[in-house]
VMD Tcl script that draws the C-alpha trace (Angstrom):
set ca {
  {-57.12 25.80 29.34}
  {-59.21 26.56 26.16}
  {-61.61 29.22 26.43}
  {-65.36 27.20 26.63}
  {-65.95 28.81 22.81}
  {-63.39 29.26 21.61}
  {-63.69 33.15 21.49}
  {-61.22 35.76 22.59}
  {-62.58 38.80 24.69}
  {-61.03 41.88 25.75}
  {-61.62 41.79 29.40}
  {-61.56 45.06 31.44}
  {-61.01 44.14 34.73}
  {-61.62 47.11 38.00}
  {-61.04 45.81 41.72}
  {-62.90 47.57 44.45}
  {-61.73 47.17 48.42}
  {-59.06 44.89 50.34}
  {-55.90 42.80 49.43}
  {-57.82 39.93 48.99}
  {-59.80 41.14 46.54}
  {-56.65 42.34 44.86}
  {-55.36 39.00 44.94}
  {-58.61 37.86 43.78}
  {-57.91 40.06 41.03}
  {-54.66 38.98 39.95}
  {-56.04 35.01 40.32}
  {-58.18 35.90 37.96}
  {-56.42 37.48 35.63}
  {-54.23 34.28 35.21}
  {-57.43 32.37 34.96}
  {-58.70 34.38 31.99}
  {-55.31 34.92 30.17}
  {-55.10 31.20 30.27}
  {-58.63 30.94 28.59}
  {-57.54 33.08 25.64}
  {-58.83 36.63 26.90}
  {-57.21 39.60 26.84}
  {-56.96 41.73 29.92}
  {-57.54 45.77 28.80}
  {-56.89 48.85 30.64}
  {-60.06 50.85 29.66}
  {-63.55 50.29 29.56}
  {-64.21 51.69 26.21}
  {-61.84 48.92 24.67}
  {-63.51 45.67 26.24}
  {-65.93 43.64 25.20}
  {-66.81 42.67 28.56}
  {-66.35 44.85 31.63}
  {-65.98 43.03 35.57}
  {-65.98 44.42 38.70}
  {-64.86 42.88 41.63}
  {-66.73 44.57 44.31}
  {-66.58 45.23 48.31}
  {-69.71 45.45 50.63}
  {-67.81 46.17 53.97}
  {-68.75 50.13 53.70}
  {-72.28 51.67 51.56}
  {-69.95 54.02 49.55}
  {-68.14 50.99 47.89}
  {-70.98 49.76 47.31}
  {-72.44 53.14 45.80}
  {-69.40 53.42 43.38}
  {-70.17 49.97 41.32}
  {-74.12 50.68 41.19}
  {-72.30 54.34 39.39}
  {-70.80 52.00 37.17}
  {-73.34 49.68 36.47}
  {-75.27 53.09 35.65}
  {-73.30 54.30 32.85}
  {-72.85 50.72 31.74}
  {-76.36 50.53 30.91}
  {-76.24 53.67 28.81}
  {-73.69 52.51 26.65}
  {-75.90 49.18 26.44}
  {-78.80 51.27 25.44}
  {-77.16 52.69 22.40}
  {-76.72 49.06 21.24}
  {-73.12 48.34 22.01}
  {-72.95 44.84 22.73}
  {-70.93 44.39 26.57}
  {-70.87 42.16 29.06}
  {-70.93 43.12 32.04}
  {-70.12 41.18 35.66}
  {-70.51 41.77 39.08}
  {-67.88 40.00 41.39}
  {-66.79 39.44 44.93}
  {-68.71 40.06 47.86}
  {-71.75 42.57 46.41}
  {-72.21 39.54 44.17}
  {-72.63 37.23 46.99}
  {-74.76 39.85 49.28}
  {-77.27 40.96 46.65}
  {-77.40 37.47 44.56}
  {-80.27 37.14 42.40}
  {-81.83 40.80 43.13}
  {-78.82 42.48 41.89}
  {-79.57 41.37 38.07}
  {-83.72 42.78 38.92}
  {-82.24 45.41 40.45}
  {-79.77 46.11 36.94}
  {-80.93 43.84 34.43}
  {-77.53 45.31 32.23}
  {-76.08 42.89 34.20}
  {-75.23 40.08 32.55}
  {-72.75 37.76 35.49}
  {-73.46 37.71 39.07}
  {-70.01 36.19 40.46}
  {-69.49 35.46 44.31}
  {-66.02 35.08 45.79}
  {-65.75 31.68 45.60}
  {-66.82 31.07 41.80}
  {-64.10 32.46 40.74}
  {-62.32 30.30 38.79}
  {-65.86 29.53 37.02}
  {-65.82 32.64 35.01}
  {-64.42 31.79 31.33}
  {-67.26 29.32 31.41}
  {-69.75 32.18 32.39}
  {-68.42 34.75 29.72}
  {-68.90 31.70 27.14}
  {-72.90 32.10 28.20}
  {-73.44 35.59 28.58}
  {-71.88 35.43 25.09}
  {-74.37 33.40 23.83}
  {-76.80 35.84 26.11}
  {-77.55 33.41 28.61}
  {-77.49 35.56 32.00}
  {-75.41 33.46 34.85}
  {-75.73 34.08 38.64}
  {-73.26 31.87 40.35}
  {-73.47 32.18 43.90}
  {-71.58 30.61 47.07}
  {-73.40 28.11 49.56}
  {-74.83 29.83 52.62}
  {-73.41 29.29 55.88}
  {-76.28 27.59 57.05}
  {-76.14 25.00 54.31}
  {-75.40 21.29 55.34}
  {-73.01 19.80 54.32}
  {-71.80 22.64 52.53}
  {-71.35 21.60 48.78}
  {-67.95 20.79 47.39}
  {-68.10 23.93 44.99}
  {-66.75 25.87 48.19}
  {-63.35 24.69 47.78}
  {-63.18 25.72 44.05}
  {-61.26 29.11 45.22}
  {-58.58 26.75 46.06}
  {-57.92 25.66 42.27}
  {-57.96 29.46 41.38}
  {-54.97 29.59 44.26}
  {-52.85 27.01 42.39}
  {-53.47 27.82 38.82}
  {-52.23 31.17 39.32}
  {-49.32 32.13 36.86}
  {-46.15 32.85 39.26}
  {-44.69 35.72 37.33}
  {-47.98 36.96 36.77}
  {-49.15 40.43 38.41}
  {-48.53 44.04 39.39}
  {-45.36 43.39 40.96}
  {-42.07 41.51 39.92}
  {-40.63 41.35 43.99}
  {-44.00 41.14 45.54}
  {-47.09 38.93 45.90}
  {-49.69 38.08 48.14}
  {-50.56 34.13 49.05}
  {-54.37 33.88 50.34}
  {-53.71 30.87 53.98}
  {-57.53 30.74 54.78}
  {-60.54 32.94 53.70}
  {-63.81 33.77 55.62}
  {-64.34 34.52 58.93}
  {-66.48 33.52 61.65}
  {-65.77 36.34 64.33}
  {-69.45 37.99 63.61}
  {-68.72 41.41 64.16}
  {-72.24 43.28 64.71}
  {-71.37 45.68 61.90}
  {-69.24 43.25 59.71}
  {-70.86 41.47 56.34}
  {-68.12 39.76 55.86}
  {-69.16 36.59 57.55}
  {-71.93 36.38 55.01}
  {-70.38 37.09 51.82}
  {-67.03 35.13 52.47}
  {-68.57 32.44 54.79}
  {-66.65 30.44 57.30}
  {-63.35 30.28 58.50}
  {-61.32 27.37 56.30}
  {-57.68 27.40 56.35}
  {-55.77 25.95 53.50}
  {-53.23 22.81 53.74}
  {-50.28 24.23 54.61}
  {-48.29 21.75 51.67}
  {-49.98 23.55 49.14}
  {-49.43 27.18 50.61}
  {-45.62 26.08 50.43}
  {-45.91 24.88 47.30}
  {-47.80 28.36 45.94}
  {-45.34 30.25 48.04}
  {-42.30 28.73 46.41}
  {-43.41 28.70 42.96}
  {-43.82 33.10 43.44}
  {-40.52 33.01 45.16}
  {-38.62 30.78 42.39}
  {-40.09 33.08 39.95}
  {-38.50 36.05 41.59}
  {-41.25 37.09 44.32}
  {-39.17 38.11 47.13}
  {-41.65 39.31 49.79}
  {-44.56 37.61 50.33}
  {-47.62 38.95 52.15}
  {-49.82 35.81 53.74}
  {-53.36 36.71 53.73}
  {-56.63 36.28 55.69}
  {-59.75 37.99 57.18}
  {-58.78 37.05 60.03}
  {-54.93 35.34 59.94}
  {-53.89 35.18 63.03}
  {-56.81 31.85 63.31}
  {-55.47 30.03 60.75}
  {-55.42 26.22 61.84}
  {-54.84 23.00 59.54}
  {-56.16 19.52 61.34}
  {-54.80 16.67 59.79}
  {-55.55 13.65 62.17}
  {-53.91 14.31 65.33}
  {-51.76 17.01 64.04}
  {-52.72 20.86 64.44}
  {-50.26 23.28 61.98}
  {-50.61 26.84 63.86}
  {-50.02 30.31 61.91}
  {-47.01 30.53 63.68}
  {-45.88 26.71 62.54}
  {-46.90 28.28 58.91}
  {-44.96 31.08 59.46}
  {-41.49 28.73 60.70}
  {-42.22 26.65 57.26}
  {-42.36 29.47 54.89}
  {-39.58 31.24 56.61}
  {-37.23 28.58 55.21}
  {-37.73 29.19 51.61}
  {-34.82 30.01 50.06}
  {-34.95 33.70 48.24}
  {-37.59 34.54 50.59}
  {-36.36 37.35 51.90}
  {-39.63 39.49 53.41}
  {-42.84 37.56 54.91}
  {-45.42 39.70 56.15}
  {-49.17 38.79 57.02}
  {-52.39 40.70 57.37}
  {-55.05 41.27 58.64}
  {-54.81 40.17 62.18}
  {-57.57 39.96 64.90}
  {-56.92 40.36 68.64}
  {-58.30 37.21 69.56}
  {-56.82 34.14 68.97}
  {-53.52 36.30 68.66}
  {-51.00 33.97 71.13}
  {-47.29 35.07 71.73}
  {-46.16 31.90 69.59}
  {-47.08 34.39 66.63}
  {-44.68 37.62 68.21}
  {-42.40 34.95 68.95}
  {-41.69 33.71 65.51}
  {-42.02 37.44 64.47}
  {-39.18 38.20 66.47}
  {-36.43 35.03 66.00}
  {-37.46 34.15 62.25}
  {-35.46 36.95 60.57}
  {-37.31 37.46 57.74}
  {-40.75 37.56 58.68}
  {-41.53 41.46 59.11}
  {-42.11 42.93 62.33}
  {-45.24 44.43 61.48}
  {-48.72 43.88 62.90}
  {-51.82 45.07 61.29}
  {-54.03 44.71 64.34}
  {-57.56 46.48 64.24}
  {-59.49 48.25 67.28}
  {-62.20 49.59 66.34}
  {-62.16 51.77 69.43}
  {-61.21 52.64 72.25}
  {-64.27 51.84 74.58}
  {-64.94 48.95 76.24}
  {-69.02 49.58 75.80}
  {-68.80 49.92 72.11}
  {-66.34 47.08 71.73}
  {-69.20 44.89 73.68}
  {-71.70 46.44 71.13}
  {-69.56 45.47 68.36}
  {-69.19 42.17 69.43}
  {-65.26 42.10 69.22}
  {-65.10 39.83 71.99}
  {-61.99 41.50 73.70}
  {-61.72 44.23 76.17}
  {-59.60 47.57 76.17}
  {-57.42 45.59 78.23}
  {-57.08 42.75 76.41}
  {-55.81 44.57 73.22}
  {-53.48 47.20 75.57}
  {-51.86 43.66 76.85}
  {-52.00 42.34 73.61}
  {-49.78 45.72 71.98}
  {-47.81 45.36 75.05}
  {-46.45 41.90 74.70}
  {-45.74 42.52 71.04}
  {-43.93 45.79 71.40}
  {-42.32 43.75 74.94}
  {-41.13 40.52 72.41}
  {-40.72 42.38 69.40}
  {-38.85 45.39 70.45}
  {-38.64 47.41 66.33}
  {-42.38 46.24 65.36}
  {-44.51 48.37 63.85}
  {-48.22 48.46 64.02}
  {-51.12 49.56 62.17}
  {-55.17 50.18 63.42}
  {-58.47 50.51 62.37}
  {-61.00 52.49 64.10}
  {-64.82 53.04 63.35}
  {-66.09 56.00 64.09}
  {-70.07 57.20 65.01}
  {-70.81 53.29 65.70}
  {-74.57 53.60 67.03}
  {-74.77 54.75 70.93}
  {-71.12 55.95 70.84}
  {-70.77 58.82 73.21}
  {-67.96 61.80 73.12}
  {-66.57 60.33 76.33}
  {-66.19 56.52 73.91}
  {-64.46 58.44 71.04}
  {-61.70 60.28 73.49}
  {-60.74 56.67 74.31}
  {-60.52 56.31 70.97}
  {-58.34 59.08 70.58}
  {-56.41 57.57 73.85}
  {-55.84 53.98 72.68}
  {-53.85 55.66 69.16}
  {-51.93 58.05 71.56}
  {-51.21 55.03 73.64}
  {-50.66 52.26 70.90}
  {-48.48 54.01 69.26}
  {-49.88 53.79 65.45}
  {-47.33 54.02 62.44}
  {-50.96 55.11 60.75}
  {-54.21 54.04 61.13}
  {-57.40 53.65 59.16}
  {-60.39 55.48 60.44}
  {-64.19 55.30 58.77}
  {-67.34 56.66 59.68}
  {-69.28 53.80 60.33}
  {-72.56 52.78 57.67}
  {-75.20 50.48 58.53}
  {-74.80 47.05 56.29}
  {-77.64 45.27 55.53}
  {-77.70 41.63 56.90}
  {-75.43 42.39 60.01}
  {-76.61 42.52 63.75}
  {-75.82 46.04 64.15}
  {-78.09 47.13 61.24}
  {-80.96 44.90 62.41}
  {-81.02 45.65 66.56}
  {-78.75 49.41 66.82}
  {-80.36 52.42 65.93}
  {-78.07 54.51 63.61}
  {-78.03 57.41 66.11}
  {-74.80 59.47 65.20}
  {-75.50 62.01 63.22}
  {-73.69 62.44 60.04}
  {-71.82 65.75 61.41}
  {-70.89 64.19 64.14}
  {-69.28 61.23 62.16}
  {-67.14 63.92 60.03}
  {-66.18 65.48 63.26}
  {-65.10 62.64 65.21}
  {-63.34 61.22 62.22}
  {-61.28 64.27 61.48}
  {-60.22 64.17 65.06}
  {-58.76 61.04 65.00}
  {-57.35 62.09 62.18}
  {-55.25 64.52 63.54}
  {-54.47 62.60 66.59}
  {-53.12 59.71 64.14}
  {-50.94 62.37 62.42}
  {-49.27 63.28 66.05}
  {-48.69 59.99 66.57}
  {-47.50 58.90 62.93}
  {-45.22 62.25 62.46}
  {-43.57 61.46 65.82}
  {-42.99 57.81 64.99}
  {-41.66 58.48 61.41}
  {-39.21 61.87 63.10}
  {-37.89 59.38 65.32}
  {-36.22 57.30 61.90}
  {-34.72 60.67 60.51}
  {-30.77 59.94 60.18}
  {-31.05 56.73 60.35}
  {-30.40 53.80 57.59}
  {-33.57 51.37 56.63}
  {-33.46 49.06 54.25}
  {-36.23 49.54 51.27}
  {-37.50 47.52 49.12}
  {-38.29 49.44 46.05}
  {-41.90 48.94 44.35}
  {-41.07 51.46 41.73}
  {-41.77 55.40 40.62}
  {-43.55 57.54 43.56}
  {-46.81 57.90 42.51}
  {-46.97 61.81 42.59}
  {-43.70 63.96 43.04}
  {-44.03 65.50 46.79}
  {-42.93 68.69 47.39}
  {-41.03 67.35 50.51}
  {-38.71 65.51 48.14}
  {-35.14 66.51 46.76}
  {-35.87 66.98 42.85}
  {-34.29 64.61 41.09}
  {-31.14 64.76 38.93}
  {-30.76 63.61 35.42}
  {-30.97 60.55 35.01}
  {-32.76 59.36 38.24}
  {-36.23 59.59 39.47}
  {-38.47 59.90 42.49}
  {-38.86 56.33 43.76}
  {-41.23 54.90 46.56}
  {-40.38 51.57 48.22}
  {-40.74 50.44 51.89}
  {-39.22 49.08 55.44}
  {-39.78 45.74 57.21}
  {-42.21 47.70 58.91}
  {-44.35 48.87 56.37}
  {-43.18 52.60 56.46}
  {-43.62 54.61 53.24}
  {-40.25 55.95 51.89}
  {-39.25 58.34 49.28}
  {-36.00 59.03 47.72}
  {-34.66 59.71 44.60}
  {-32.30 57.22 42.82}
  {-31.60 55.93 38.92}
  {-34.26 54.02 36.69}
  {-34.91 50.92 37.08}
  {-34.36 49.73 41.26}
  {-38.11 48.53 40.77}
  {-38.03 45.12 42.85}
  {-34.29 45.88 44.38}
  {-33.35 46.37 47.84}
  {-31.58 49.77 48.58}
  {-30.18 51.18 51.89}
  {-31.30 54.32 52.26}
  {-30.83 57.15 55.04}
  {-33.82 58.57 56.53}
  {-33.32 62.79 55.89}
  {-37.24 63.97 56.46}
  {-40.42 62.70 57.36}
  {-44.38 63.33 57.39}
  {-47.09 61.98 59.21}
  {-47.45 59.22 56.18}
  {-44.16 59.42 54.43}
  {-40.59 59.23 54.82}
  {-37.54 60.89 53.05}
  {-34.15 59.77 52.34}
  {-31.29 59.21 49.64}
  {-29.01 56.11 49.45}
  {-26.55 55.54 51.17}
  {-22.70 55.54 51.36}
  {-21.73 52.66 50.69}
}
mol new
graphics top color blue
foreach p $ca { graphics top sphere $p radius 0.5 }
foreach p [lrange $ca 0 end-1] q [lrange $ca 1 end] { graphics top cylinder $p $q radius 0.2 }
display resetview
């Protein structure tokens, strides 16, 4: 694809929240490389500068209007930049955004992605563009909702952060309505993709050397494909990936406990490479914030639900979220909290003081009542409650052998570590079940798979060195 005129940019590109807008990220990247652009690693380089933003929590939300701020400076000394706004702030604020920052020159929602060397050819020209996704409550929804889908399949396989790993997006949106949750709003309704063409993505990244490959979704566990008569369930997805050969890791996030049927731990536990790991948020613990939330299960429902998986899946690990100071929630509702990691049984969770979002249920109709203290408190005390748990998960690996795959050099050299010898270096990778593993071992492993004993662990992070072979 030509870029629209003919111009080359350098692009600077900064992604803000979840794996799907990572993978949004990456889509994009392809999209723009194959216009002509150039993709830059600083600011101060580009000629146009893009965030793709998160509204899920105020502070991510805070840290792009930051940017936008000192954007505007820069703009105010006459440099000539365009600048974007992407992803799901796009879609929330729409047309107020650029009245609200008129340095903005490209309001970009989710699914207009594939749209944007077409709307960096205008702002070129200095024609503003706000390109926004149908509302849910639009009938019939216009056919420019399934455009994401052609950003999906134009993606360049050997493209990305990773050689060994990539992420395939199997349905986006969600239509669970969580009180507190914006995501309804800004991604729109559940629509799963057809299952052919997630094959034929998934082998493409796998022929071109992707070996683990993490299926996506706000919610994943829901995905269903209706063709006719015929119904393909996540778990049919998961049996026709599984057969790919040089697929040697399948993984999937994020799950939600309903809809979650033991079909799903079933294929988790007799197709051999799909991980046993489960990424299954709570929220909490309590049964009366849960029906404030609007969740739609009971304590009870997601105790069975960890039960069955840790009953059919004996090795899986699993991972939480929890929301902390959600409005009317009592010290007696965060112990349960506190009780339902004990009892789950977290590798690690991730906990957040909860922040009113405009446009959700629980921002219109709950009074904001925990005080900001109190939110600090109660998150630092599941906090510690999570390390417990984590520490004696991870202690329980130490002298045994885990196979890793290795993503490359550990970000920061931890003290816990053996220092490496000459020649070698401090390299990260991880288990089937998503645990965090450090060990030192020669140049280059990025991408390979190592067998490495378990000699030390933290909370967050385990320690080894390879094995005897």
């Amino acid at each position: 694809m030509q870029c629209p005129t003919g111009r080359q940019m350098k692009v600077y590109l900064e992604t803000m929240g979840c794996q799907m807008n990572r993978l949004d990220s990456e889509l994009l990247v392809s999209r723009l490389c194959a216009a002509g652009h150039e993709i830059v690693d600083e600011p101060g380089q580009a000629d146009a500068v893009l965030y793709n933003t998160c509204s899920v929590r105020q502070h991510a939300e805070q840290k792009v209007l930051s940017r936008l701020g000192a954007d505007g400076q820069r703009k105010l000394t006459g440099r000539k930049l365009i600048v974007g706004v992407l992803g799901c702030m796009a879609q929330r604020k729409g047309e107020q955004l650029r009245k609200d920052c008129p340095q903005v020159d490209i309001v970009c929602a989710p699914g207009q992605l594939a749209r944007l060397p077409e709307l960096l050819a205008a702002a070129s020209e200095s024609v503003p563009s706000v390109a926004l996704d149908p509302k849910r409550t639009d009938q019939p929804r216009p056919a420019g909702n399934e455009v994401i889908d052609e950003l999906d399949l134009a993606r360049d396989p050997a493209g990305g952060a990773s050689s060994s790993q990539a992420f395939v997006r199997v349905m986006r949106g969600c239509d669970k309505f969580c009180t507190y949750c914006i995501v309804p709003f800004v991604r729109g309704p559940e629509v799963s993709r057809d299952p052919a063409r997630i094959a034929e993505e998934t082998r493409r990244l796998v022929d071109a050397g992707r070996t683990e490959i993490t299926l996506l979704g706000q919610t994943v566990n829901s995905y269903r494909w209706r063709a006719g008569e015929v119904t393909v369930r996540f778990s049919d997805l998961l049996s026709r990936l599984s057969s790919l050969p040089g697929l040697r890791r399948l993984r999937f996030v994020t799950s939600h406990p309903v809809d979650f049927g033991d079909d799903i731990l079933q294929a988790m536990a007799e197709l051999a490479n799909v991980c046993p790991y489960l990424h299954c948020p709570a929220q909490s613990g309590s049964d009366a914030v849960l029906s404030r939330m609007g969740r739609r299960y009971s304590r009870a429902d997601y105790d069975g639900l960890i039960d069955r998986a840790r009953a059919i899946v004996p090795d899986v690990s699993v991972a939480g979220d929890f929301i902390v100071g959600f409005p009317g929630e009592t010290e007696r509702d965060h112990q349960a909290s506190a009780e339902l990691i004990r009892r789950s049984g977290y590798k690690n969770s991730f906990i957040f003081k909860y922040s009113p979002r405009p446009g959700t249920a629980a921002a219109r109709e709950l009074s904001d009542d925990v005080d900001a203290a109190t939110k600090k408190r109660r998150n630092g005390e599941l906090l510690v409650v999570q390390n417990e748990v984590g520490l004696a998960r991870h202690q329980a690996l130490v002298g045994k052998t885990v196979e890793v795959l290795v993503e490359g050099p550990s970000p920061r050299a931890d003290r816990q570590a053996t220092p490496a010898a000459r020649g070698e270096t401090q390299l990260l990778g991880r288990t089937v079940g998503d645990h965090i593993v450090v060990f030192n071992g020669p140049d280059g492993l990025a991408g390979e798979y190592v067998d490495v004993m378990i000699t030390g662990a933290t909370a967050l992070t385990l320690f080894g060195q390879p094995a005897q072979k």
